[in-house]
C-alpha positions as CSV (number, residue, x, y, z in Angstrom):
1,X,0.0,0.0,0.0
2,X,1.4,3.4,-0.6
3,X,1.7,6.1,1.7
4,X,0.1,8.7,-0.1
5,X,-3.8,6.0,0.4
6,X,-2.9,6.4,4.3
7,X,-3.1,10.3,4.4
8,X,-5.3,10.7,1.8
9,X,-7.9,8.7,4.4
10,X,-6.7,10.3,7.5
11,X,-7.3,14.0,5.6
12,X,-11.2,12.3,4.9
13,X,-11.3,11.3,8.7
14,X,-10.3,14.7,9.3
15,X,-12.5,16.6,7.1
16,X,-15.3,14.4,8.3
17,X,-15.1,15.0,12.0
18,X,-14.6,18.4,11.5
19,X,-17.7,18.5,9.3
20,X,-19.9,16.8,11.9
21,X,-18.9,19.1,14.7
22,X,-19.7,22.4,12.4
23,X,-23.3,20.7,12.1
24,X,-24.2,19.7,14.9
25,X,-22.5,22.1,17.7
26,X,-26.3,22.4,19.4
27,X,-26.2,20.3,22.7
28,X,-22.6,19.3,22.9
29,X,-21.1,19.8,26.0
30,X,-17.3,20.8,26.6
31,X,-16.1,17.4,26.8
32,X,-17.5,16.5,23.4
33,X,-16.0,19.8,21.6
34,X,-12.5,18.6,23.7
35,X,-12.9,15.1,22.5
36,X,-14.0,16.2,18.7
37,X,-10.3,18.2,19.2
38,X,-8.4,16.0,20.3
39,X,-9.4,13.3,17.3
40,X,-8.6,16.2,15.2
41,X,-5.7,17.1,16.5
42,X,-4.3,13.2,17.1
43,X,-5.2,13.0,13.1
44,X,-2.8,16.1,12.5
45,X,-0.2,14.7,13.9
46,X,-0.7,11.1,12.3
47,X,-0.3,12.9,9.3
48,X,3.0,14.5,10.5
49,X,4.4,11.9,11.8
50,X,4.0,9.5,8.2
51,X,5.3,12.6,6.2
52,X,8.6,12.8,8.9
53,X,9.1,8.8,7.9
54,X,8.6,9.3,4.2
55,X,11.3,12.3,4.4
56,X,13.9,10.5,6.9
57,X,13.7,7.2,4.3
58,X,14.2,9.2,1.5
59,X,17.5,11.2,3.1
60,X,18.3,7.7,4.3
61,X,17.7,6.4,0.6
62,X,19.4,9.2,-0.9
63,X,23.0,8.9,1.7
64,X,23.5,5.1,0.5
């Protein structure tokens, strides 16, 4: 499987949850908005973090 399917889904996760939040901020409490945030932001940084390997294989790649 290539990299690019992985982030392409975690950006549609992403979009997704931010989408439901936008539509249906009516009767969420604070711990919902924290927990829609936190997904968010745990999906931000899954995205880093694949993009950090892809760059450090390719220097590693690129050094041999």
């Amino acid at each position: 499987m290539k990299i690019e399917w992985f982030l392409q889904r975690l950006e549609a996760e992403q979009a997704q949850l931010a989408r439901e939040a936008m539509e249906k901020p009516a009767g969420r409490d604070a711990f919902a908005y924290g927990r829609a945030v936190g997904i968010h932001a745990g999906l931000e940084r899954a995205k880093i973090v694949l993009l950090e390997m892809i760059d450090e294989k390719e220097r590693k790649d690129f050094n041999l």
